[in-house]
C-alpha positions as CSV (number, residue, x, y, z in Angstrom):
1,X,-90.2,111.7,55.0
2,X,-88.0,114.5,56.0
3,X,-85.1,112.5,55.7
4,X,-85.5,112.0,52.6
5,X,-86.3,115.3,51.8
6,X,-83.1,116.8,53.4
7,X,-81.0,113.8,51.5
8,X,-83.0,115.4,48.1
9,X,-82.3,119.1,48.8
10,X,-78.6,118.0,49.8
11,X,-78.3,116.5,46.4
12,X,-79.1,119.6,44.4
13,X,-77.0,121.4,46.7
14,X,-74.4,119.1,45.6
15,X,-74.9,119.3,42.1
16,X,-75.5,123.3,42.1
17,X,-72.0,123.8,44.1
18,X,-69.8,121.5,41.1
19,X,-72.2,123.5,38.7
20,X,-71.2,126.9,39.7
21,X,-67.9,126.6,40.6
22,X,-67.1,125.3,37.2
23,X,-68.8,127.8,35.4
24,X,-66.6,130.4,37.0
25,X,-63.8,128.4,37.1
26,X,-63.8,127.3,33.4
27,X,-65.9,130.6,31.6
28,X,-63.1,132.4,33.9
29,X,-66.1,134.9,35.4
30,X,-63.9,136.0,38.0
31,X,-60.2,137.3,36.9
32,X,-57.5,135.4,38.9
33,X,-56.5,138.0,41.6
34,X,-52.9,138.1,40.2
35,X,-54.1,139.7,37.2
36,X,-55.4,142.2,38.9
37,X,-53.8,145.6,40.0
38,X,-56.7,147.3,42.3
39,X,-56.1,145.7,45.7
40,X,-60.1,145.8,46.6
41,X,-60.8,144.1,43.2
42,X,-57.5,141.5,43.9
43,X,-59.3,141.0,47.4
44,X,-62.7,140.3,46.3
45,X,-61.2,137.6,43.4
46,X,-58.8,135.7,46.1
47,X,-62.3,136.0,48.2
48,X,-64.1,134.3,45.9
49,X,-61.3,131.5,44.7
50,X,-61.1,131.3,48.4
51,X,-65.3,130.3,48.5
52,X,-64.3,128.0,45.6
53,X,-61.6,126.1,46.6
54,X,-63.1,125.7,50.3
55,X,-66.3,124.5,48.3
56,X,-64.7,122.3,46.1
57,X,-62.5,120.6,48.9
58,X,-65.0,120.5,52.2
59,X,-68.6,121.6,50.9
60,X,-69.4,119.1,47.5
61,X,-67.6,116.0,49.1
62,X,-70.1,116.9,53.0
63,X,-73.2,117.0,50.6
64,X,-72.2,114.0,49.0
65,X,-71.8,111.7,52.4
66,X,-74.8,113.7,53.8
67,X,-76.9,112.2,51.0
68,X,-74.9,108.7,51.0
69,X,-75.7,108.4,54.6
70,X,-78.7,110.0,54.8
71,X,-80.4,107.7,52.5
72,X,-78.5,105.2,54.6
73,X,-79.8,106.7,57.7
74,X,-75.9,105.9,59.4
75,X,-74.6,107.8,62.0
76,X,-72.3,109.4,59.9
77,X,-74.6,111.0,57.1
78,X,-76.4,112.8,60.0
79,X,-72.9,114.2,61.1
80,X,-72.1,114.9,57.7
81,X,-75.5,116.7,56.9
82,X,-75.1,118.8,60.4
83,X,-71.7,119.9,58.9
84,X,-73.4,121.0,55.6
85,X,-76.3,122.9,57.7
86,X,-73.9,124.8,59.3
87,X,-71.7,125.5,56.2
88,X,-74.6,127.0,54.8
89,X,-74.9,129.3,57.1
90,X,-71.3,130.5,57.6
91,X,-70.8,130.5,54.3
92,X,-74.1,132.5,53.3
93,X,-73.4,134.9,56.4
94,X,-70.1,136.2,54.5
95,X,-71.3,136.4,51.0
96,X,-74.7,138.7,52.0
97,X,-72.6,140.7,54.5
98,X,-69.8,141.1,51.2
99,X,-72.7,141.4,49.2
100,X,-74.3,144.6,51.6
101,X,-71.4,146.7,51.0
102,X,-70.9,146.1,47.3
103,X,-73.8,144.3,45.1
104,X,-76.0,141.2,44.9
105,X,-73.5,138.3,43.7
106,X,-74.9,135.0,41.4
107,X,-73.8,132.8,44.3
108,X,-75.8,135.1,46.7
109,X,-78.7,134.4,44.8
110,X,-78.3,130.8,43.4
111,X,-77.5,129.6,47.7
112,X,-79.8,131.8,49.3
113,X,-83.1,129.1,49.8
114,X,-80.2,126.5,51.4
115,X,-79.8,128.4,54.0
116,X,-83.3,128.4,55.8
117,X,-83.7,124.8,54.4
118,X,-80.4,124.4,56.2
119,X,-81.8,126.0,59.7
120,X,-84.9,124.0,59.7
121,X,-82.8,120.6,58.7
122,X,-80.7,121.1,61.6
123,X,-83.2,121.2,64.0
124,X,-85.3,118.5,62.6
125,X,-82.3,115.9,62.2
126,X,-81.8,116.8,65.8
127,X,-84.8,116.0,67.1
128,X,-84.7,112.6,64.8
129,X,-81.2,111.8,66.0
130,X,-82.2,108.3,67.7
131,X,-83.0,107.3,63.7
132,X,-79.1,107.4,62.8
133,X,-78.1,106.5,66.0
134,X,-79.9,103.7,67.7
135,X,-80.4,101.0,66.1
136,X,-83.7,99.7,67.6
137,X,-85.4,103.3,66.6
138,X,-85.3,102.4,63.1
């Protein structure tokens, strides 16, 4: 069951990420940083196309085999969700701690409740590792 659920919550996460990133990408919410002259608002745009070219290229494509393999329960879906748990959390760490010294971001918001999701996933696929990886546990 809490398979299942993690594959679930992995597959908003998924959908939420492509979501968000192409509303700012395409409704052009944040300036590209080359148009911009003040060096702490040219920082915090690159910061942010960094977050959405790193979630674009590693995050949405680890959700999707997390839920893929998940589902699957293969060996490879479990790495792939541990990946996305700690993601997460990296991730999530750098936004509230950018967010602490200047104001409450969307993303802040939107990815806050994966993050203790995230935490209790990675313990509980940990302690159901035998599922994914022996094949008689199944």
């Amino acid at each position: 069951m809490g398979v299942v659920v993690i594959a679930s919550i992995n597959g908003l996460g998924f959908l939420v990420t492509l979501v968000f990133w192409a509303l700012v990408f395409f409704k052009k919410l944040v300036p590209p940083p080359g148009d911009l002259v003040n060096l702490s608002e040219r920082a915090n745009a690159a910061t942010t196309r960094g977050f959405m070219i790193g979630d674009i290229v590693w995050s949405a494509p680890l959700l999707l085999i997390a839920v893929l393999g998940l589902w699957r329960l293969r060996p490879w879906g479990w790495t792939a969700a541990q990946m996305v748990n700690i993601l997460w959390c990296f991730s999530m760490t750098v936004v509230w701690v950018r967010d602490a010294y200047t104001m409450l971001s969307p993303g802040g918001l939107i990815f806050f409740p994966f993050v203790p999701v995230a935490i209790w996933a990675t313990y509980y696929l940990w302690k159901r590792r035998r599922l994914f990886w022996d094949p008689e546990a199944k």
